[in-house]
N, C-alpha and C positions, 0 to 999 in steps of 0.2 A: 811540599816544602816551597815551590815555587810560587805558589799562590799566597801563600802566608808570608813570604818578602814580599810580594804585589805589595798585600795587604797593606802591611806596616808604610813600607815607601808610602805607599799613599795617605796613610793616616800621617804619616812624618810632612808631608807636601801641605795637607789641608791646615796641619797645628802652624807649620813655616807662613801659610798664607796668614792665616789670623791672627799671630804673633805681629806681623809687620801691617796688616791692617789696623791693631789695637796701638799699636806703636804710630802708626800714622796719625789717626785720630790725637793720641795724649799728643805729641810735639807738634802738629799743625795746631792745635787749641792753645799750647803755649806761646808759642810762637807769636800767632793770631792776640791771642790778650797781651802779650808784653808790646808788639808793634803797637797797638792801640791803645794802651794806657800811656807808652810813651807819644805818641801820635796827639792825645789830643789834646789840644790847647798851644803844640808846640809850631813853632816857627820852621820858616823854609831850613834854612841849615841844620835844624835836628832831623826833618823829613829827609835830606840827602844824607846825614848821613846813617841814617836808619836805613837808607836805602842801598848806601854803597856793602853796610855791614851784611844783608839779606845775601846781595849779589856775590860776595866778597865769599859769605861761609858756603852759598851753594859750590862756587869755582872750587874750593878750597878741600867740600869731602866728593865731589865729581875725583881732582886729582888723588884722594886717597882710594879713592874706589876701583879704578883706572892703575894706579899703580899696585893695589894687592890683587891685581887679577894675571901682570905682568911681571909681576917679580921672581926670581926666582931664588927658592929656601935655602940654597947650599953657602952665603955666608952666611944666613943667621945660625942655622948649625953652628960655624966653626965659632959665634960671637956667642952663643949659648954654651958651649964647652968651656968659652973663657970668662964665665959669668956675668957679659956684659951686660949694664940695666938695660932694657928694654928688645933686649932678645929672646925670650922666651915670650914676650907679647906678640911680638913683629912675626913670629913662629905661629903662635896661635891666631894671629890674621890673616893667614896663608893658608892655616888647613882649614880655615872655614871663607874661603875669597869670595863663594859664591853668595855667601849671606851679609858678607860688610860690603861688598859691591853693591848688592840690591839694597841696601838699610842707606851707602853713603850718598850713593845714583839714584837711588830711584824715591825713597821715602824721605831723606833731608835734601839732596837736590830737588824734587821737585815740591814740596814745601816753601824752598825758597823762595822758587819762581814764581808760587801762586803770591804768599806773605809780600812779597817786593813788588808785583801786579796792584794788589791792592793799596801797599806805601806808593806806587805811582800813582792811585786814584786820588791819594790824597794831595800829593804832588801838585797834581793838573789843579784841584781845589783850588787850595791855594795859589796858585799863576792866575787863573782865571782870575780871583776877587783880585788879586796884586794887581793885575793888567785891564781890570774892568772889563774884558771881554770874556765872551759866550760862545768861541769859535771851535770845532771838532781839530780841528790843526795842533791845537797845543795840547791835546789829548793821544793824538798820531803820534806827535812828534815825540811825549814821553815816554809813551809803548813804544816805538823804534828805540829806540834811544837805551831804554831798559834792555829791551832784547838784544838789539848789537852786542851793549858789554856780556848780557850772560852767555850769548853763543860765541861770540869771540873770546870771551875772558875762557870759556870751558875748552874751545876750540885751541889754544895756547897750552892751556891745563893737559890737557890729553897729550900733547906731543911730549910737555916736559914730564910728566908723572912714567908713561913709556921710558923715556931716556933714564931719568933718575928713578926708576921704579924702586933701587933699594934702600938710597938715601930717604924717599919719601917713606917708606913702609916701616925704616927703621926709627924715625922722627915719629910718627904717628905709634910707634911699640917704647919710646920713651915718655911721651905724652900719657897712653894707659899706664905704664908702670908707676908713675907719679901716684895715680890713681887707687891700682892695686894694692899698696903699700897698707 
């Protein structure tokens, strides 16, 4: 008997990996093509803010991911007895925290970072032809610059998704239930 749970956990472990590797792939590819169909041809102010919006959705499911790992179920309970919309979502985000934390952190958080890495190469691009120089500084400078806001903006994100863990979980369980419908 003990071996046949092994089993399974394990065959459940390897389907969960390939599930979020196949899931990687398809949204990094989309990602990747809408950055770059919108990228090319456009000017600096599309590039920022194609840039801000990268940085912007990583921070954004960092805090949803962060928050259904901290939350705790007992008012969604009492908001699902009184049939509020998006309580019985915010509930199903909770029995499964381990697989939307890794799907919000780890496969669309770090998509971001990659997707927004490459909107910076484009970034630097165009600076350099704007500024007629060739210098590795304004390529430093956009990688820092990129990175500060995703580690700070996530670094922020963290403390307030903790704090607010069930306003956040329950906003994120009215969002799916739009969806659900």
């Amino acid at each position: 008997m003990k071996n046949q749970k092994k089993k399974n956990g394990m065959s459940a472990q390897y389907r969960w990996a390939l599930t979020v590797f196949l899931m990687a792939v398809a949204l990094s590819a989309v990602l990747s093509l809408a950055s770059e169909s919108m990228l090319e041809g456009a000017g600096m102010a599309a590039a920022l803010l194609m840039l801000a919006l990268f940085i912007g959705l990583g921070i954004l499911f960092d805090i949803i991911g962060v928050a259904v790992t901290s939350a705790d179920p007992k008012p969604f309970h009492a908001m699902a007895a009184h049939k509020e919309k998006g309580a019985k979502e915010s509930l199903m985000l909770l029995r499964n925290a381990g697989r939307v934390s890794s799907v919000c952190n780890d496969v669309v958080g770090d998509i971001c970072g990659i997707v927004s890495g490459a909107t910076g190469a484009v970034i630097v691009a165009q600076l350099q032809r704007a500024l007629n120089l060739r210098t590795v500084l304004i390529s430093v400078g956009v990688t820092a610059l990129i990175s500060g806001l995703t580690i700070g903006g996530k670094a922020l994100g963290k403390t307030f998704a903790i704090q607010k863990s069930t306003k956040v979980v329950y906003c994120a369980g009215r969002v799916l239930h739009i969806f659900h419908r």
